[in-house]
C-alpha positions, 0 to 999 in steps of 0.5 A: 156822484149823482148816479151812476152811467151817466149824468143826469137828464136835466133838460130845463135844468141847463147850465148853458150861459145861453139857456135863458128860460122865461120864468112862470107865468103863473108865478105865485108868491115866494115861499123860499129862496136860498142858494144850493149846489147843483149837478151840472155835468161831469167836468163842472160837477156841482155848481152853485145856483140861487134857487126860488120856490114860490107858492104854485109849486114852480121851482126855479133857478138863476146864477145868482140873486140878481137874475131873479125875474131877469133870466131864468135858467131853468124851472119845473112844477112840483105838482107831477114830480118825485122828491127823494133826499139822501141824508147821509149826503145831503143830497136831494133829487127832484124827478118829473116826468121828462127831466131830473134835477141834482141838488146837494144842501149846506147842511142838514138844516138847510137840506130838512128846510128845503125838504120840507118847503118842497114838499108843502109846496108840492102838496099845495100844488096838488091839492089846487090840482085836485080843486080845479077837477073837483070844480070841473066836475061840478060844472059840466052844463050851462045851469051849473054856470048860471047857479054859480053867477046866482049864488055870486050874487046872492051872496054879496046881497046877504052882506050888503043887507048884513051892512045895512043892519050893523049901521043900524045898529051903530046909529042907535048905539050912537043915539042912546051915547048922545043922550047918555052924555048930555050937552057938555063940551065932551059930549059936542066932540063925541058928536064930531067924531060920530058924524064923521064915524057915520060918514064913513060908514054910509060912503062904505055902504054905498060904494059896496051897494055900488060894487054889488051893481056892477057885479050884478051887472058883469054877471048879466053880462056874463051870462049872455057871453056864457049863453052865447058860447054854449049856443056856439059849442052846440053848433060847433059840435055839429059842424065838426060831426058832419065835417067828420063823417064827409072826411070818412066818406072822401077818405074812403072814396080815395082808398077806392080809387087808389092803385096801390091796392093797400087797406088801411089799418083800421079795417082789419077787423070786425066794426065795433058795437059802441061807434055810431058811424062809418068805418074812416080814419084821422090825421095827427100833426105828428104826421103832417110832413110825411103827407107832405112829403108824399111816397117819397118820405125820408126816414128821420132818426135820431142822428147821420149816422143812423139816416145814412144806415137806414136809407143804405142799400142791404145786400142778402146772399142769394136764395132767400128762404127765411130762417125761422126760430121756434117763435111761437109761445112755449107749450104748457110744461106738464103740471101746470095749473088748469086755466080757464079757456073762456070768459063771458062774451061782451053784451052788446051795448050801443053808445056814442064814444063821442057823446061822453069825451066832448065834454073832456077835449084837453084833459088828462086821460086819468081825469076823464070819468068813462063808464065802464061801457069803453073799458075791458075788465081788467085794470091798468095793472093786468095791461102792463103784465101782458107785456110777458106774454112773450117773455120766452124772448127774455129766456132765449136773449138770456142763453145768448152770449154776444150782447149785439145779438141779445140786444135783438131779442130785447128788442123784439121783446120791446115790439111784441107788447104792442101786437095786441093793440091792433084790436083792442081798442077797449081802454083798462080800468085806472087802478086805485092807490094802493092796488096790487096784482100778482102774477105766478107762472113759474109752473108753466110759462117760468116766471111771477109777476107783481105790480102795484099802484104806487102814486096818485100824483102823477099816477105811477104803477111800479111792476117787477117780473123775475124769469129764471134768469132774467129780472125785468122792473118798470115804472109806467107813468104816462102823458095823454091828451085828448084832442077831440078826434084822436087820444095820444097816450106817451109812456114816461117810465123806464123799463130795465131787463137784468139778467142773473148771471150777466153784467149786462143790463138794458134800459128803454122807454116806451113809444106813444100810441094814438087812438084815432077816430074818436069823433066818428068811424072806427076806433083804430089805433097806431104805434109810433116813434122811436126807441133807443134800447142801451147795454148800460154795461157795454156801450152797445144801442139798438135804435128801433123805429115804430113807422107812424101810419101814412095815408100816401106812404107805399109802406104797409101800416105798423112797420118797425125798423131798427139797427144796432151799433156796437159802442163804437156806432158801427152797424152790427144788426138790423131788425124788420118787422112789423109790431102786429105780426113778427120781427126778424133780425139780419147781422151785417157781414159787410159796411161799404160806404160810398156815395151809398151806404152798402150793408150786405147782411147773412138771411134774415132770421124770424125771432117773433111771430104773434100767437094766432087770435084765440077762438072767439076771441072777437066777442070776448074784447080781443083778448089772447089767451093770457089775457083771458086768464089774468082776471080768472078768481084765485085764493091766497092774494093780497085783499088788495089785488085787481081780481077782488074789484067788484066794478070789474068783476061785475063788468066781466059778468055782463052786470054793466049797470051794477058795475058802473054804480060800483065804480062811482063808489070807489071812486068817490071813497079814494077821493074821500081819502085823499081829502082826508090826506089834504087836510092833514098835510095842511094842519101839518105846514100850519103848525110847520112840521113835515108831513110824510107822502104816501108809502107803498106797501111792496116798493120803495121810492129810490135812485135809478143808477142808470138815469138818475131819476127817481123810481120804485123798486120791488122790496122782495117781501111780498112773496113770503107774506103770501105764503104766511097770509100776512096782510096786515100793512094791505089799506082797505081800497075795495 
């Protein structure tokens, strides 16, 4: 079996005789082809298919040999995917972000073979990856391009002139053999075949003096294009500044004659010192119908069942005071460590967000150079551990004996991570490979925490928390692109919540989150999509909907909604809120149906409610409490955790120039080092031998049971390496 609770995603990987898929279009030549046994489901199980791995790294499969540039079945790059094998079964797993695939080979051979080939193929992906940003960087303004068209031709006239000098040279060679030979009859056929020699050498010459021409000539031409585009761009560029900043303004005469009286959500704080225009807001394609639609907008989620729930009408007994559980983070136990209460206030630095991102339209987030003027001071790695600051949810899901009911409080735990998004707006620092942070709050909030930066492609942070009774591990790789007037950031990892003394154990993905107003206004953010939590032990599922933000919906902005069936797809729970403030969850008494749906609920309950804003907190980059003490200097961690970075130190500071020179330069030595990398993983497939990826130094590369893909999970050994001081395996990153 290829996992357990379920089978595995494979969404490209359809064994359907009507999934046709259109091969690559950047198909390289082919590397390897072969037959080997693939998962298909659990009724047809393993299934042989013919599969072809070509040059570029895409991996592709067909019924058979024939089909081959016919009819692809399905097909994925190896440049962001995870490779595991099993060798005891011969089983490999190749894992992208939004599917898996389930292979088994013949024979150890064949699976060695096909590792191997797999995983050159992935490196040579990459490391073209890696080139084209190189190259990119390189090439950032139109004198880049124009050095680049003069070299071009620089070059082919060093060897045409290198041409001319060999046929001198062969001129005289052939002048000093015709007198060497005299007039014989030998020596008239030397000429022959000379004179001939000569011709072909002077028509080679020619026709490349030829090609230098006409080179010469597509690169003039060539630049005039490149010269005319670059004026276009510049024009662009300000047509879309003016064309912004009139939609601010009509966008703000609307909301000033609009009677629901509703702000939006950008205004409920305090401008930003970094933006340079207007307060206004944007529009993202994700929700192009609901404008459409207008106030009268349906909700879509993910099947009938659950439309016909949520457009239900909810019936609560009368008298509605609202029940409220003690919803406020826990006060610190007695002898708790004393942590700071303050950092640093942010200077107060003027610059254009949009002057540094136009330049990176399309990009991947994790490919934009940003000083460190748009980052908070700390790393990618501190982010993720906020996701505990309202881990009490976990300790009270935990004391629940109903799975339907502690479902609820994992999903009001899933809400809380996003309650500081509203206001911060500052983005983390990418951590470099090998980072690690650690976290230890047994003494006073009950749990420990340790993340470390596993991959670099794709980039991926494994985290592991343990609380008294609960065990909570992600991997969090994410999807971002740029489009040039908002960021859109899709999480692609899982995370999973056990508890110790309970078969029950929860699985979700995060939802994407929208940064708008890049261009101009202020920088506002919005959560949006859906969420589906699973019991993988009963069967029971939570449904959460993150409501994207409307200009015309009558709803007020960053509202959740969410319902939670049993297995058998019956109503049990639902749960309101909204992902800023609190969450409250209602149980359903009673399901009528009809022509309207009927749910009558007991009084709701208020599970969560967010911590009020720290004092000051406005001029320390919004952060909460716990945020304010992540970055705070501690003795005895691993020289490779965040707090010993001194771009982010510095940063902290206020010593922003320092800072930004600082992380230029670890930047620059993780790229040296992963040069350094490429050039060994190439000697290695000249000679043939396998060449092992990179290792984490407290996780290791494994199968999810529950999905199939491949992850990292946390070895358990770092703790105790703390307490001997054994650093020993730590690289040297900082």
């Amino acid at each position: 079996m290829p996992k357990k609770g379920g089978s595995p995603n494979s969404s490209n990987f359809d064994d359907s005789s009507n999934s046709i898929h259109t091969p690559p279009n950047n198909s390289g030549t082919i590397v390897k082809a072969g037959y080997l046994q693939k998962w298909t489901n659990y009724i047809k199980g393993y299934r042989q298919r013919w599969f072809v791995l070509d040059s570029n790294g895409n991996f592709s499969y067909y019924r058979n040999c024939n089909e081959v540039g016919l009819a692809c079945r399905g097909s994925l790059n190896l440049q962001e995917a995870r490779i595991h094998t099993d060798p005891t079964t011969n089983n490999l797993i190749i894992s992208a972000s939004s599917q898996s695939v389930h292979l088994k080979a013949q024979n150890e051979i064949d699976r060695q073979q096909w590792l191997t080939a797999l995983e050159h193929a992935r490196h040579r992906a990459i490391k073209q990856a890696d080139s084209e940003e190189d190259e990119e960087s390189m090439m950032n303004s139109m004198q880049d391009v124009k050095a680049v068209l003069d070299h071009v031709n620089n070059s082919l006239n060093t060897k045409i002139d290198e041409l001319r000098s060999i046929e001198k040279q062969l001129k005289k060679h052939a002048t000093e053999l015709t007198k060497f030979l005299g007039k014989t009859e030998e020596a008239r056929q030397y000429h022959e075949k000379y004179s001939q020699l000569k011709k072909s050498i002077e028509a080679m010459v020619n026709t490349s003096e030829e090609l230098v021409e006409l080179t010469v000539k597509d690169s003039r031409t060539l630049t005039r294009y490149a010269n005319n585009e670059h004026e276009q761009r510049i024009r662009l560029q300000e047509q879309i500044e003016t064309l912004a900043k009139q939609h601010s303004n009509l966008e703000r005469a609307a909301f000033s004659s609009s009677t629901s009286g509703e702000q939006p959500p950008y205004l409920d704080s305090d401008e930003e010192t970094f933006v340079d225009a207007n307060d206004g807001s944007d529009d993202f394609k994700s929700m192009e119908n609901e404008r459409k639609s207008g106030s009268s907008r349906q909700e879509s989620f993910s099947d009938e069942h659950d439309a016909e729930i949520f457009n239900a009408e909810i019936v609560t007994p009368r008298g509605n005071e609202l029940s409220l559980e003690n919803s406020m983070t826990p006060a610190i136990r007695n002898g708790a460590r004393k942590r700071r209460e303050a950092i640093p206030e942010r200077p107060q630095i003027t610059i254009s967000l949009w002057s540094i991102m136009r330049n990176c339209i399309g990009k991947e987030l994790t490919k934009i150079p940003m000083p460190v003027n748009f980052n908070e001071p700390l790393s990618m790695l501190q982010r993720l551990t906020e996701d505990l600051e309202y881990a009490y949810l976990l300790d009270r899901a935990a004391e629940k004996t109903d799975p339907l009911e502690q479902i609820c409080y994992i999903a009001s735990y899933a809400v809380s991570s996003y309650s500081t998004t509203g206001t911060r707006t500052t983005k983390p620092f990418n951590p470099l490979l090998g980072e690690t942070y650690e976290c230890d709050r047994t003494d006073d909030l009950g749990w420990k925490s340790f993340t470390e930066q596993v991959s670099h492609h794709p980039p991926a942070t494994a985290h592991h928390a343990n609380g008294k009774k609960w065990i909570m591990h992600q991997d969090f790789t994410m999807t971002s692109r740029f489009r040039g007037k908002y960021l859109s950031v899709t999480p692609t990892g899982i995370t999973h919540v056990k508890f110790k003394d309970q078969p029950n154990w929860y699985t979700y993905r995060k939802i994407t989150t929208t940064v708008h107003n890049i261009i101009v206004g202020k920088l506002w953010i919005d959560n949006h999509g859906e969420m589906q939590i699973e019991n993988h032990y009963t069967g029971d599922k939570c449904i959460l909907k993150f409501h994207a933000y409307s200009y015309f919906s009558s709803e007020k902005p960053r509202k959740v909604s969410g319902i939670v069936k049993d297995k058998n797809g019956v109503a049990r729970w639902l749960i309101q809120g909204y992902w800023d403030k609190s969450i409250d969850i209602l149980q359903v008494t009673k399901q009528e149906k009809g022509a309207k749906t009927v749910l009558e609920t007991e009084l709701p309950r208020r599970v969560w409610t967010i911590n009020p804003p720290y004092p000051n907190s406005e001029k320390m980059y919004h952060f909460t409490k716990l945020a304010l003490e992540l970055n705070e200097p501690e003795e005895g961690v691993a020289p490779t955790d965040s707090r010993l970075r001194l771009d982010q130190r510095w940063m902290e500071e206020g010593r922003w120039d320092e800072a930004n020179s600082k992380k230029q330069e670890l930047e620059e030595r993780q790229r040296t080092v992963r040069k350094k990398r490429e050039a060994e993983a190439e000697r290695a497939m000249q000679q043939g031998l396998p060449y092992p990826e990179y290792t984490p130094c407290w996780f290791e590369k494994t199968q999810d049971e529950s999905t199939g893909s491949v992850i990292y999970t946390f070895k358990g050994d770092y703790w105790d390496c703390k307490t001997r001081r054994e650093w020993s395996r730590c690289p040297s990153i900082f």
